[in-house]
MARSE-685551 format. One record per atom (N, C-alpha, C, O): residue in three letters; x, y, z. Coordinates in steps of 0.02 Angstrom, whole numbers, plus 50000, padded with zeros to 5 digits. Example, Ala and Ser with C-alpha at 12.3 -4.5 7.8 and 13.67 -1.06 7.14 Angstrom:
residues 2
ALA506604971650390;ALA506154977550390;ALA506604983550390;ALA507124983450423;SER506424988850354;SER506844994750357;SER506455000250394;SER506705005750402;
END
This chain:
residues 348
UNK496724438456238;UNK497084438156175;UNK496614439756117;UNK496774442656065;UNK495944437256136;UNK495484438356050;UNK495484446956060;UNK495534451056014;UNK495414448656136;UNK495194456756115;UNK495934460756097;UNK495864466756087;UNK496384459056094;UNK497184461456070;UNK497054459456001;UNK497144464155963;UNK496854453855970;UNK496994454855910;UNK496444459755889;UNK496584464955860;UNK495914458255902;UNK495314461455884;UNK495424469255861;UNK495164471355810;UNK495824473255903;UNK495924481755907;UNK496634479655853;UNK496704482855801;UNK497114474255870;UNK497614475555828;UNK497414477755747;UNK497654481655706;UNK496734471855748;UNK496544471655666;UNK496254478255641;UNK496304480555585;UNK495854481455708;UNK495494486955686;UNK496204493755672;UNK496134498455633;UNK496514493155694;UNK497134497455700;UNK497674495455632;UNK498194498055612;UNK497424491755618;UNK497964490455550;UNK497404491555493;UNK497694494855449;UNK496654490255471;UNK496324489055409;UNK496344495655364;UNK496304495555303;UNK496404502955411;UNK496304506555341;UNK497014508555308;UNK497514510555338;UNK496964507655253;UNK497524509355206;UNK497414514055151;UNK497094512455101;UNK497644518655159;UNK497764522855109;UNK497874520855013;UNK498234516854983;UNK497464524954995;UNK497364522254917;UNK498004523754879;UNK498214521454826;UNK498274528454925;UNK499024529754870;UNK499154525854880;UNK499644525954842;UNK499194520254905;UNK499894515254896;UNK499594509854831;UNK499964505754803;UNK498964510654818;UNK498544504454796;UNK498684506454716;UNK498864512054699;UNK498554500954669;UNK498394503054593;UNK497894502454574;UNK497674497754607;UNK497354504654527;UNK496784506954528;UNK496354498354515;UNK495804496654537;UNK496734495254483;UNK496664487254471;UNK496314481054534;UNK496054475554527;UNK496494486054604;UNK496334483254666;UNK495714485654667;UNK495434483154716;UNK495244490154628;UNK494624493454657;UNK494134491554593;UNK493634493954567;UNK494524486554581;UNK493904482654511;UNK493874477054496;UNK494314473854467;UNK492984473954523;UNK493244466554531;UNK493354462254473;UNK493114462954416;UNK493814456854496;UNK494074453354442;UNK493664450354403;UNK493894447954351;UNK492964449854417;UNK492614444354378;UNK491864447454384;UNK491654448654440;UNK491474448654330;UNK491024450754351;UNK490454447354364;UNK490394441954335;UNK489874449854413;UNK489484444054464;UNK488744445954473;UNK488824451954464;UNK488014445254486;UNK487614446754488;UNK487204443654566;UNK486644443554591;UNK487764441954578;UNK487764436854656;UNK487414443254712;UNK487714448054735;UNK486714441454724;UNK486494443954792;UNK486394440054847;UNK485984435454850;UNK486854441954903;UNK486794435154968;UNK486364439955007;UNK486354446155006;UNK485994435655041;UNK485584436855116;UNK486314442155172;UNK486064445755216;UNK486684442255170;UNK487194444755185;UNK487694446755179;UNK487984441655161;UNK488204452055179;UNK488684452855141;UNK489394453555177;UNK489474458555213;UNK489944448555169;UNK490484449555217;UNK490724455155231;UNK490634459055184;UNK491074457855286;UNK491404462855288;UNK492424462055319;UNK492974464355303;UNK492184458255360;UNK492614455555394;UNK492814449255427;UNK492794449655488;UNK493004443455403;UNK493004438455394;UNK493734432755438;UNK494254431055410;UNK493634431955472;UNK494454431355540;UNK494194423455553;UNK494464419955510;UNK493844420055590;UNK493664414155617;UNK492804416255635;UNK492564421855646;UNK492524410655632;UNK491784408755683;UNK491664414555733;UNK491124417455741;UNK492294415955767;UNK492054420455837;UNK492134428755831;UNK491884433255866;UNK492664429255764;UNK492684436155743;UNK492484439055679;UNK492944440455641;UNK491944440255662;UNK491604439555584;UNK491324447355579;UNK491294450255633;UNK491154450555532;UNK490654455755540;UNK490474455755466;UNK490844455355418;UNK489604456455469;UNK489414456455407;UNK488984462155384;UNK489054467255417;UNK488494462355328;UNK488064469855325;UNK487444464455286;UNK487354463155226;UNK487124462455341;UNK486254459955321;UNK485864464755275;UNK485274463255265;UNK486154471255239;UNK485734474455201;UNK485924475755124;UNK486484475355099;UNK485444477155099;UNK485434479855008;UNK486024485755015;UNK486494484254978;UNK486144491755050;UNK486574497155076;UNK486934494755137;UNK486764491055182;UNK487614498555123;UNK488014497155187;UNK487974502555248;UNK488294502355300;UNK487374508555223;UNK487314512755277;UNK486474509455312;UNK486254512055363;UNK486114504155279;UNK485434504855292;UNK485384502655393;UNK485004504355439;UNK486004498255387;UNK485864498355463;UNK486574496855493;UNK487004498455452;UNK486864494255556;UNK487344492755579;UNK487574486755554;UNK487264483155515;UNK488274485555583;UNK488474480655548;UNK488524474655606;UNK488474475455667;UNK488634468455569;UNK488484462055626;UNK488814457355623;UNK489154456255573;UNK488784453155676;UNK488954444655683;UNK488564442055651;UNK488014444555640;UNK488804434255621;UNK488334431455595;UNK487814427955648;UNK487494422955631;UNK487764430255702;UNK487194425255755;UNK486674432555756;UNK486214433255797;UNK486834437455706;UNK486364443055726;UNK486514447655776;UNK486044451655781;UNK486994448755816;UNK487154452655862;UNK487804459555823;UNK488304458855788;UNK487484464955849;UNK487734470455836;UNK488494472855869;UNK488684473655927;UNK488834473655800;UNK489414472355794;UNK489764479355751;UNK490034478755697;UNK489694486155790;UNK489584491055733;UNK490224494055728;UNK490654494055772;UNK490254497355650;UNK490794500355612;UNK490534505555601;UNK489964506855621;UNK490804508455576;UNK490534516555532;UNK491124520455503;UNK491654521555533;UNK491004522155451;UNK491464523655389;UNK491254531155385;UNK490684532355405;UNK491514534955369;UNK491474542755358;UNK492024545355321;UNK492634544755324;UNK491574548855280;UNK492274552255225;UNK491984559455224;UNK491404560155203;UNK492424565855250;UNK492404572055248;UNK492634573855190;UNK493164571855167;UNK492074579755148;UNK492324579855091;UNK492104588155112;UNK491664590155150;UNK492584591755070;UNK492794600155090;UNK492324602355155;UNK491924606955153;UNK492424598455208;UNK492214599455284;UNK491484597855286;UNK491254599655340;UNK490974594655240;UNK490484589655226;UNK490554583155260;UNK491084580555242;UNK490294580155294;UNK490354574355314;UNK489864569555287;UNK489304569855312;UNK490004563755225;UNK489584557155246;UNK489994552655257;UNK490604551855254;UNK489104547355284;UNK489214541355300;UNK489304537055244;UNK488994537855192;UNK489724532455252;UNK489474525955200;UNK489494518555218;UNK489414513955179;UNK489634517955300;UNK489604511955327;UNK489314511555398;UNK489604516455421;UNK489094509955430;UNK488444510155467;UNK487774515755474;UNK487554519655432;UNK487534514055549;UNK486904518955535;UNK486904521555591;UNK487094518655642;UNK486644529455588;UNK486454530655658;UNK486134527455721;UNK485544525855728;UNK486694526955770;UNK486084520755816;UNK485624525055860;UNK485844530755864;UNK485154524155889;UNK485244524455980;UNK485354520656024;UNK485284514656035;UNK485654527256060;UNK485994523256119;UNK485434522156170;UNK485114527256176;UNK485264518256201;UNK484754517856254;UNK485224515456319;UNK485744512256327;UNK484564520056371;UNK484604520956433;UNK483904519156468;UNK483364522156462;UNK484064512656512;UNK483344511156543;UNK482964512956615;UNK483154513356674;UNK482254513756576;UNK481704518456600;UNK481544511356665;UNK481554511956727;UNK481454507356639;UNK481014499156649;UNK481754495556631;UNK481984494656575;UNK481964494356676;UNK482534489056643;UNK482234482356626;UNK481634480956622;UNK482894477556614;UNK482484471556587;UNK483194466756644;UNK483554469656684;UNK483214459056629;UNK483394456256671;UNK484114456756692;UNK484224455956752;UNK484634457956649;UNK485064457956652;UNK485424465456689;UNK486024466556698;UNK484924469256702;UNK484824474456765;UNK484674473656829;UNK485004475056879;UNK484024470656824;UNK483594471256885;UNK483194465356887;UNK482884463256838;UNK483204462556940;UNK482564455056940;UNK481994459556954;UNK481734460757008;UNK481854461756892;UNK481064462456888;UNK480474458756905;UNK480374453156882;UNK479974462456957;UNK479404456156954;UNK478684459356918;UNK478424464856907;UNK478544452656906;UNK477594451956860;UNK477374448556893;UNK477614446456946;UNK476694447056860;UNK476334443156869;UNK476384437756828;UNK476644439156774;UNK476214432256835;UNK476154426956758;UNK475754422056783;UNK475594422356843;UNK475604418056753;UNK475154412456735;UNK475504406456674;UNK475814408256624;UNK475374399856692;UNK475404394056638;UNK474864391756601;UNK474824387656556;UNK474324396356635;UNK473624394256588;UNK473284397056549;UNK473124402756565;UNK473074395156496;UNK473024396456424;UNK472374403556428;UNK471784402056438;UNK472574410156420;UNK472144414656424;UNK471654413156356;UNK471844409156313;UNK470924417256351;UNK470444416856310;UNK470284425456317;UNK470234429356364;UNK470244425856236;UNK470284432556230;UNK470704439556269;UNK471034438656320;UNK470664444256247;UNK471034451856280;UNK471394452456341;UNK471974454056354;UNK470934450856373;UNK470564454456448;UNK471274453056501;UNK471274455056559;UNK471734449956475;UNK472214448456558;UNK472754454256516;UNK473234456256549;UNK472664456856442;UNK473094462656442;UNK473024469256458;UNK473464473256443;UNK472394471456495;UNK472394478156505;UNK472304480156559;UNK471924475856582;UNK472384483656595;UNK472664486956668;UNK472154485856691;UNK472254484456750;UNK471554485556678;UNK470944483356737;UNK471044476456760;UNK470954473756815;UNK471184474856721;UNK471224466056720;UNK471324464756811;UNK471584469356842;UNK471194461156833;UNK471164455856925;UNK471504450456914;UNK471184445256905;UNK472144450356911;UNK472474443456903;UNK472494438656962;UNK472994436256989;UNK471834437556977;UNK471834431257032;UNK472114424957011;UNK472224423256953;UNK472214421757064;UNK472744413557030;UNK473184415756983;UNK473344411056947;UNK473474421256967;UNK474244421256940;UNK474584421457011;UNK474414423257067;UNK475304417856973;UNK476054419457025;UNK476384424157006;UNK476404425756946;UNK476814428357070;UNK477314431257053;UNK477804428457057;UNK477924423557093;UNK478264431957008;UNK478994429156989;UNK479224432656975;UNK478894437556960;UNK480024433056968;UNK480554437856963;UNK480814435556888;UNK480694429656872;UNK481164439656840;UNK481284441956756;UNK481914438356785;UNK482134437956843;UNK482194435156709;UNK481814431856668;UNK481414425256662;UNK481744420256673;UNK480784424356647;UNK480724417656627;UNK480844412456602;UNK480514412056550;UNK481174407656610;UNK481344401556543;UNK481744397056562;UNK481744394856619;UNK482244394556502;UNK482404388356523;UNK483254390756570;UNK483644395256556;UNK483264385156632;UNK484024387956666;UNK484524387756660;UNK484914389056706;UNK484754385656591;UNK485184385956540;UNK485404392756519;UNK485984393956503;UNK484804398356519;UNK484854402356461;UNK485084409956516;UNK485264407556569;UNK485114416456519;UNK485424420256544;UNK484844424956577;UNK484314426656549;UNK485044426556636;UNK484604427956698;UNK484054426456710;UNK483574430156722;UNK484104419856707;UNK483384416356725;UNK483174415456793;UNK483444411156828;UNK482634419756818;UNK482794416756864;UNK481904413656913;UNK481794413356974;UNK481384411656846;UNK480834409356858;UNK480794405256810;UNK480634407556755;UNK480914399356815;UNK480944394156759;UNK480404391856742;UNK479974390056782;UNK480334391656663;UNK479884390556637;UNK480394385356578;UNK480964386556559;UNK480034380456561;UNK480384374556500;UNK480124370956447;UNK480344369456392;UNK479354369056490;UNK478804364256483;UNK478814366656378;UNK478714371956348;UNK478954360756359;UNK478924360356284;UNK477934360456268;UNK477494356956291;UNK477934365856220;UNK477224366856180;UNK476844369856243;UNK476314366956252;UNK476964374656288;UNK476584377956338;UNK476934383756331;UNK477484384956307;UNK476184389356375;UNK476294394256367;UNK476324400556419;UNK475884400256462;UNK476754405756424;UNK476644409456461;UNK476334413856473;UNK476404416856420;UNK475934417856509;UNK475714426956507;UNK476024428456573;UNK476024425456627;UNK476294434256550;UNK476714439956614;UNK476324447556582;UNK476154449856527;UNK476334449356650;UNK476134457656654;UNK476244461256698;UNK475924461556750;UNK476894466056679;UNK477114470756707;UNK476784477156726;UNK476584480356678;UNK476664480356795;UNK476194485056790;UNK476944490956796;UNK477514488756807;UNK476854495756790;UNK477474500456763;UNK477144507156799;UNK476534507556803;UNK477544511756822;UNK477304517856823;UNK477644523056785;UNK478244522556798;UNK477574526756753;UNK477864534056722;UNK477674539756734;UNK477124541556754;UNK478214543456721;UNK478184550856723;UNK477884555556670;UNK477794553756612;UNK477734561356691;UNK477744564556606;UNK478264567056579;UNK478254568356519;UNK478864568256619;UNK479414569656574;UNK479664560756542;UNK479894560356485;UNK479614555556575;UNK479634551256521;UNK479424550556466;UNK479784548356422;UNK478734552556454;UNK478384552756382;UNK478724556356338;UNK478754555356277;UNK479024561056373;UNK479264565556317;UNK479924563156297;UNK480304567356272;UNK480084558456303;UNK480754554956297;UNK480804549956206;UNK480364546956175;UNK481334550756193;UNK481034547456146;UNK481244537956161;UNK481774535856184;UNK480644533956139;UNK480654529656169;UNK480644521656119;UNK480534521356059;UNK480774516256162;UNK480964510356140;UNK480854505256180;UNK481164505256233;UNK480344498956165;UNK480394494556203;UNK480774489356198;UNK480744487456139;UNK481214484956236;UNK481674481356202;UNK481524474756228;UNK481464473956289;UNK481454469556184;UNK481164463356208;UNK481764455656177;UNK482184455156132;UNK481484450556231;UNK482044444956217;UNK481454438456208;UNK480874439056226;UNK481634434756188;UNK481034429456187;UNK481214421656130;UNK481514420856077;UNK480864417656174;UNK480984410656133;UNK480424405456167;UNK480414402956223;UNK479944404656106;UNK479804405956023;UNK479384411156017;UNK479504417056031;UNK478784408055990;UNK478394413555984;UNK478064417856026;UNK477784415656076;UNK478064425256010;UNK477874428856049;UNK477274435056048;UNK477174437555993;UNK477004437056089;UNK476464443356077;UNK476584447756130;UNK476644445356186;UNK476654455456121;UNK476954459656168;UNK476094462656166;UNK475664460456127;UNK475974468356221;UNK475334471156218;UNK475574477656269;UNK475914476756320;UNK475334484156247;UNK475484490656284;UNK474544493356311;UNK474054496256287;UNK474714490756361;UNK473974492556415;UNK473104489256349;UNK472574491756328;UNK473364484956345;UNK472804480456292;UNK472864480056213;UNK472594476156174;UNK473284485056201;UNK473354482656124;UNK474214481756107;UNK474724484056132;UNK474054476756047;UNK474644472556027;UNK475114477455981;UNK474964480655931;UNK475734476956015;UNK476154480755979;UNK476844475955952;UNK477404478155940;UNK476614469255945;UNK477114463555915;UNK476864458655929;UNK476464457455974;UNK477164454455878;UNK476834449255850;UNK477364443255811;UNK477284443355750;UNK477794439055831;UNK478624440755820;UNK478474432255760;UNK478854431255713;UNK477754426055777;UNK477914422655736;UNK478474416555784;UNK478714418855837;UNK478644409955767;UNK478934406355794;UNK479724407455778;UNK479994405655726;UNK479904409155807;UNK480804411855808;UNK481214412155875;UNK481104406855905;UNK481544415355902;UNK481904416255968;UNK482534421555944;UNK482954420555900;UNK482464426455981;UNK482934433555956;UNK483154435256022;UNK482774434556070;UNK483584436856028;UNK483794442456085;UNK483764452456087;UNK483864455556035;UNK483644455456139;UNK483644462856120;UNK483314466456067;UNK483564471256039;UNK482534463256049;UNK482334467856000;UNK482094474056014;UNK481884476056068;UNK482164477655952;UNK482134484355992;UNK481434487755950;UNK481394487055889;UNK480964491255985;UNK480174493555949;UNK480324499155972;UNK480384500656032;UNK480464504755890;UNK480314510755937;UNK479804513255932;UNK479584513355874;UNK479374516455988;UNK478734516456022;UNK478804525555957;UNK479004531155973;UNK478584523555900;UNK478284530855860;UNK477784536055900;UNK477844536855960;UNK477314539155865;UNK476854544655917;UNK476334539555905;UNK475934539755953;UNK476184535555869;UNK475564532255866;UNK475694526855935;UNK475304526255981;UNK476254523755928;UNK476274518155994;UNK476524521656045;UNK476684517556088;UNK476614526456060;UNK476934530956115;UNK476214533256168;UNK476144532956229;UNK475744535656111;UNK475014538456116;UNK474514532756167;UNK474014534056200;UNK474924524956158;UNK474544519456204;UNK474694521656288;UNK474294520756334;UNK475424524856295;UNK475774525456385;UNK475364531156385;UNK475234534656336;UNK475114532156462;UNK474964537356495;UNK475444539256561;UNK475794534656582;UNK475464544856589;UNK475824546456650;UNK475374541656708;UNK474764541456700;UNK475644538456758;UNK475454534456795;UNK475474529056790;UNK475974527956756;UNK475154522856810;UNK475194517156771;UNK474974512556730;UNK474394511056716;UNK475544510156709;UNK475304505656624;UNK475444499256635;UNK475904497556672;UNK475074494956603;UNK475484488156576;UNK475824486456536;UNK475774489456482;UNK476264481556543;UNK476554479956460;UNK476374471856480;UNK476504470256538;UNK476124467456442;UNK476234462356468;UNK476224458256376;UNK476084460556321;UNK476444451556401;UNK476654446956369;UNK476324439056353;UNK475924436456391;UNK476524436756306;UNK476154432156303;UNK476644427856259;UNK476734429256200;UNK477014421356296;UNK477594419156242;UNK477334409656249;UNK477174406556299;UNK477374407356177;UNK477464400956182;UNK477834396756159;UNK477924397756099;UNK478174390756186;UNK478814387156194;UNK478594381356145;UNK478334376156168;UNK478654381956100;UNK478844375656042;UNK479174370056051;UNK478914364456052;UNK479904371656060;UNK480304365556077;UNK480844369556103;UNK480784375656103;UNK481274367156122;UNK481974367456144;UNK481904372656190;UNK481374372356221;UNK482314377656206;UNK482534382256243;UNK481854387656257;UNK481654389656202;UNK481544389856300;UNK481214393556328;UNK481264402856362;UNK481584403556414;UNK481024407756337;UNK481384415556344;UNK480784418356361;UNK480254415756343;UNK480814422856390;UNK480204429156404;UNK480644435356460;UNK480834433956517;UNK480734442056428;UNK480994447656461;UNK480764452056407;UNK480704450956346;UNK480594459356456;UNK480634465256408;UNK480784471256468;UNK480754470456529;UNK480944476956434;UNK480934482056489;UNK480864488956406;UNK480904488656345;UNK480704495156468;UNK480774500656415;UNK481334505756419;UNK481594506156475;UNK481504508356387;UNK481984513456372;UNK481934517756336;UNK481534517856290;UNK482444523256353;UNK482444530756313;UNK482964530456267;UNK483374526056278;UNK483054533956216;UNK483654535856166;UNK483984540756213;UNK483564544556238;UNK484654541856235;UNK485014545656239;UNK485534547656196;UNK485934551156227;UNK485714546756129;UNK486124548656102;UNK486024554156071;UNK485504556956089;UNK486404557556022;UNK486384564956014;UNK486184565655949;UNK486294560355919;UNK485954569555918;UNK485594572355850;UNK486374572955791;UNK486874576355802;UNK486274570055752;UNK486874571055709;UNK486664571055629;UNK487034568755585;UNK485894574655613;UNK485814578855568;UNK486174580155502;UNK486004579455444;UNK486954583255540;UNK487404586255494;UNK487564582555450;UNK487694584955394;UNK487594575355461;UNK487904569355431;UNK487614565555380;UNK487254560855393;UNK487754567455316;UNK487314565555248;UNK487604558355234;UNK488134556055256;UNK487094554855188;UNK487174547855191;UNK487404547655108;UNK487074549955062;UNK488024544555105;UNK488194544055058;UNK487774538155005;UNK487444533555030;UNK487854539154933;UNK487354535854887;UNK487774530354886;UNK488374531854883;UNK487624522854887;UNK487714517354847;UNK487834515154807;UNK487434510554797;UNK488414515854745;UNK488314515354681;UNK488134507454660;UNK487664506454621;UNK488584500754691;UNK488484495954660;UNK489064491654741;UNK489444494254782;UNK488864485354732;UNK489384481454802;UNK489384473954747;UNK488994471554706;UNK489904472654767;UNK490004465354719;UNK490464461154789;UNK490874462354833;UNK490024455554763;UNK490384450054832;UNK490784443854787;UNK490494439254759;UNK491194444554788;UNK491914437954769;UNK492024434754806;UNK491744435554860;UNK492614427954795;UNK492834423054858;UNK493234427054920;UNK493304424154973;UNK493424432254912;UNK493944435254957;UNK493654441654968;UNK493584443555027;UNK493504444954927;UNK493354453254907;UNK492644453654906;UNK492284449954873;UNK492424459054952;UNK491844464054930;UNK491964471354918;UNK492354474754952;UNK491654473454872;UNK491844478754818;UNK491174483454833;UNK490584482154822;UNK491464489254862;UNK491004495354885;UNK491194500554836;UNK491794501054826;UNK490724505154797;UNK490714511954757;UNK490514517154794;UNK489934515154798;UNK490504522654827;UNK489744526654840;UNK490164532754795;UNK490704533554767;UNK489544536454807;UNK489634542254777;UNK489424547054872;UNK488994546554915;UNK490044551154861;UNK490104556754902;UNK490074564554897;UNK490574567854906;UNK489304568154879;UNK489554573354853;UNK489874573654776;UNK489594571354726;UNK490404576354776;UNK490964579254714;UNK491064572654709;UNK490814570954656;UNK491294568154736;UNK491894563854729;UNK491734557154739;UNK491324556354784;UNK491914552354714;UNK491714545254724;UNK492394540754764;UNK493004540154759;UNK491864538554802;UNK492344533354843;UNK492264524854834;UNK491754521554843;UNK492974522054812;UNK492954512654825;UNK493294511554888;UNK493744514754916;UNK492984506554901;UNK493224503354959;UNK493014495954953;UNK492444493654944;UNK493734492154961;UNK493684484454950;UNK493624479155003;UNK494124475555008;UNK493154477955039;UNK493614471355112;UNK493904467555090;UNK493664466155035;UNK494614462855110;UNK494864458155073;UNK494964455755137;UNK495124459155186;UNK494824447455138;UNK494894442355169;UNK495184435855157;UNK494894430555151;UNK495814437155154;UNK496354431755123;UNK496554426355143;UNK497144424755153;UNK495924422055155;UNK495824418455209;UNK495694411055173;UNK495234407255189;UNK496474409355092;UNK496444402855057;UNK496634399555083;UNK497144400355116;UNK496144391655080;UNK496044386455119;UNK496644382755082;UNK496574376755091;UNK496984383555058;UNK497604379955046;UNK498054380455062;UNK498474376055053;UNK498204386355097;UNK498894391455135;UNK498624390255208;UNK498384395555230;UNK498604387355232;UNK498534385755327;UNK498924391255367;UNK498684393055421;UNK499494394055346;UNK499804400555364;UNK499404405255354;UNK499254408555404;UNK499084407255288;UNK498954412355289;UNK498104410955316;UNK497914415955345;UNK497684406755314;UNK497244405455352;UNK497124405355425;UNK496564404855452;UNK497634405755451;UNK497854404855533;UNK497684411055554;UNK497354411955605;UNK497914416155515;UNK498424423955516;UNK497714426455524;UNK497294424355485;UNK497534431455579;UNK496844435555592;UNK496824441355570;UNK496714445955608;UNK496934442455506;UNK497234447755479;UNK496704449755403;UNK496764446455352;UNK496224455255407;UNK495764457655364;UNK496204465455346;UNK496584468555384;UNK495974467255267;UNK496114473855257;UNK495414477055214;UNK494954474355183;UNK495564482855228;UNK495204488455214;UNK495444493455183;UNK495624498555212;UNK495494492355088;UNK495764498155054;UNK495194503355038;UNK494594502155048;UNK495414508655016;UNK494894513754981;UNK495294519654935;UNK495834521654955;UNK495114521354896;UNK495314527754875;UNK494724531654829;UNK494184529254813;UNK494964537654815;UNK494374542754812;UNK494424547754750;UNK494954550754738;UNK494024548354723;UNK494114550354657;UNK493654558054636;UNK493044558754643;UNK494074562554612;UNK493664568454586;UNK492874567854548;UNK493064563754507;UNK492374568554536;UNK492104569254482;UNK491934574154439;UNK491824573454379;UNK491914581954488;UNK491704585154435;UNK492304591454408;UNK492244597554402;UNK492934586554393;UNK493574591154405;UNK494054595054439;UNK494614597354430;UNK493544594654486;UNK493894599954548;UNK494384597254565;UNK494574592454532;UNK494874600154644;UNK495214599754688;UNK494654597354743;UNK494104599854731;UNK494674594154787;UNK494554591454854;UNK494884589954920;UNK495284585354917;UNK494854591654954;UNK495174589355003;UNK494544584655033;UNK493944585755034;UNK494864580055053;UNK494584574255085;UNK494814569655149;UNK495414568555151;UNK494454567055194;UNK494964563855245;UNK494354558055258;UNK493764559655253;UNK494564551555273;UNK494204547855285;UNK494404546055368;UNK494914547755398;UNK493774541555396;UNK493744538955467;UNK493554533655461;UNK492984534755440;UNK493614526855465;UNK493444520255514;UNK493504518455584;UNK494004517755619;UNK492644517855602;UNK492984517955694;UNK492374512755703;UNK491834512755674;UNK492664508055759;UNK492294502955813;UNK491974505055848;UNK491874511055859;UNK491674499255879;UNK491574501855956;UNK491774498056006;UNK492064492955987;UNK491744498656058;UNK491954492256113;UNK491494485156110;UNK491604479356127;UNK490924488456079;UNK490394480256066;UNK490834476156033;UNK490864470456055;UNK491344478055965;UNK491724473155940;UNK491924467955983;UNK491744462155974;UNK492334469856038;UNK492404462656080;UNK492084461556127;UNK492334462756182;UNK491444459056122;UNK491074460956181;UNK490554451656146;UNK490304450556091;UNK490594447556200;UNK490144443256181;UNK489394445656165;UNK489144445956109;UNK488944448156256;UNK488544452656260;UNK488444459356258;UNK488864461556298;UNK488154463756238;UNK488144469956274;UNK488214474556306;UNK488424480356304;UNK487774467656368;UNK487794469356417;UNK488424468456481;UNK488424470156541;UNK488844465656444;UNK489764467156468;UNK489924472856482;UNK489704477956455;UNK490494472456545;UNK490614480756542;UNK491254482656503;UNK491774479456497;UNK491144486856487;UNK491874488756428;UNK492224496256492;UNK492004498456545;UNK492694497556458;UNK493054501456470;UNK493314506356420;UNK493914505256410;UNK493044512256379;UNK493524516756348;UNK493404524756354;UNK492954528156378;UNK494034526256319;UNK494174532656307;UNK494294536156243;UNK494564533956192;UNK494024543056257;UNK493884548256193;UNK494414548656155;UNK494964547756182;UNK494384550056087;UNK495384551256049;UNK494994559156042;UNK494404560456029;UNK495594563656055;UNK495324571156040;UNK495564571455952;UNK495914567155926;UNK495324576755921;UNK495614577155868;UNK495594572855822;UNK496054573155782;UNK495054567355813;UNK495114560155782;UNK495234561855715;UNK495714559255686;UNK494734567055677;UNK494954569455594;UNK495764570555581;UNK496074567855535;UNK496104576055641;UNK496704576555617;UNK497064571255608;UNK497574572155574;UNK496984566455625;UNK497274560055621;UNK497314555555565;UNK497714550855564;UNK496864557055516;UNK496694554655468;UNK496924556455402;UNK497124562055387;UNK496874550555354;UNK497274553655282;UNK497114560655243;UNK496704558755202;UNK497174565555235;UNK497024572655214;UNK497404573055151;UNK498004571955152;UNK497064574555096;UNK497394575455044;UNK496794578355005;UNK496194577955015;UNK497274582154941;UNK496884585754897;UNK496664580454810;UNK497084576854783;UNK496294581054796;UNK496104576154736;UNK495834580654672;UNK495434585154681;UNK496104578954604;UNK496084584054544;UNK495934575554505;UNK495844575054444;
END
């Protein structure tokens, strides 16, 4: 039922600006309010999506537990395409999986290393155990070498082999961990994460950290320690497979205003400027209309430099929307023709 409403909502939010009066695309009150986050979509606890950034293109859009939750907004202007609501992702495909693939095995140890030396491929890990990914507490998801012990610490080291057409891949290591953590690519440190606990971070390996892998084999190994509560250690590597999309200019930002109900988007597109409002009508005095899982998404689009325009806008999901993890399997299919589908009109 959540994933029926979920597509219902995405299938009802965009609305066409003709129907709107220009009064809907200016907020009522004016505000200087900057949040750590900015609503987008606002339903209950389990269906939320927000934009953690200064821009609504600077990155994808999210849950509030931090998990990627992406939208993307596109407005074709005289067969020009920008963006003005998410970001280009990659898609990754794994080289080195991580646990929720493969019970990966390392090496590891519970005893407190001194200096470098157990991160770089010469290293003799005598008196370490092997164990199978992930490490931690058996509470937490594919654990399956438990580790718990509050204020202790782990080291794991994966020895890896590669190709040289891997190198040439473009690449990403993606890591999970709880608390603090230190990643290392064949002896030097390529993270450093601080006492926290994240899931799926993603490092993409530039030419400078790319320049650490050689063809044959490497290490990656780890070094995580458990503060209190819940216990994590997994990583694996991966390639970008998604496709080059260049063509696709990023629309400018003019100004975003956040109200009790409404966030208020400007950009500028090219010729033409676009608003777009989220409204989340979600007053705690109306229990009807608070019940109701029901978000909208107006916009309309405005000439600037006199002309005629033709213009068509797109809002599209992805299957992550209902997806607890990720790593869930979804099921979909292509729409052919998705532009023709969309509002097309000329603007003076």
């Amino acid at each position: 039922m959540k994933k029926l409403l979920t597509f219902c909502l995405m299938g009802m939010m965009a609305m066409t600006a003709l129907a709107q009066s220009a009064e809907l695309f200016t907020p009522y009150k004016a505000t200087k309010l900057r949040l750590p986050s900015v609503p987008l979509i606002v339903s209950d606890p389990y269906f939320s999506v927000w934009s953690p950034y200064d821009r609504l293109t600077d990155g994808t859009t999210r849950h509030w537990t931090n998990d990627e939750k992406p939208m993307d907004g596109f407005l074709r202007v005289d067969g020009k395409t920008y963006r003005w609501m998410g970001a280009n992702r990659a898609f990754l495909e794994s080289i080195i999986p991580m646990a929720d693939e493969q019970a990966w095995e390392g090496d590891y140890t519970r005893k407190q290393q001194q200096g470098l030396a157990w991160t770089k491929p010469d290293f003799k890990a005598e008196g370490w155990q092997r164990g199978k990914a992930a490490w931690g507490s058996p509470d937490l998801s594919f654990v399956r070498t438990r580790w718990s012990d509050l204020n202790s610490d782990l080291y794991v080291r994966r020895t890896i082999e590669l190709k040289a057409t891997d190198l040439k891949e473009d690449l990403f290591i993606v890591y999970s961990h709880d608390d603090v953590f230190e990643l290392y690519i064949n002896g030097t440190k390529v993270a450093d994460t601080g006492e926290t606990w994240v899931e799926g971070v993603r490092l993409h390996l530039d030419s400078k950290l790319k320049a650490l892998l050689h063809e044959g084999q490497n290490v990656i190994a780890a070094h995580c320690h458990n503060t209190t509560g819940g216990a994590y250690t997994d990583f694996g590597l991966f390639k970008n497979i998604s496709t080059n999309t260049t063509s696709i200019e990023t629309a400018v930002q003019k100004s975003v205003s956040v109200l009790a109900t409404n966030t208020y988007y400007t950009f500028t597109c090219g010729p033409v400027e676009l608003d777009v409002v989220f409204t989340a009508p979600m007053l705690i005095d109306d229990y009807d209309l608070l019940s109701s899982p029901i978000n909208y998404i107006s916009y309309q689009v405005r000439s600037t430099d006199g002309k005629e325009h033709n213009v068509q806008m797109m809002i599209a999901a992805t299957p992550e929307m209902a997806l607890n993890k990720a790593n869930q399997p979804t099921r979909s299919k292509l729409l052919e023709n998705v532009w023709g589908n969309q509002l097309s009109t000329s603007l003076s």
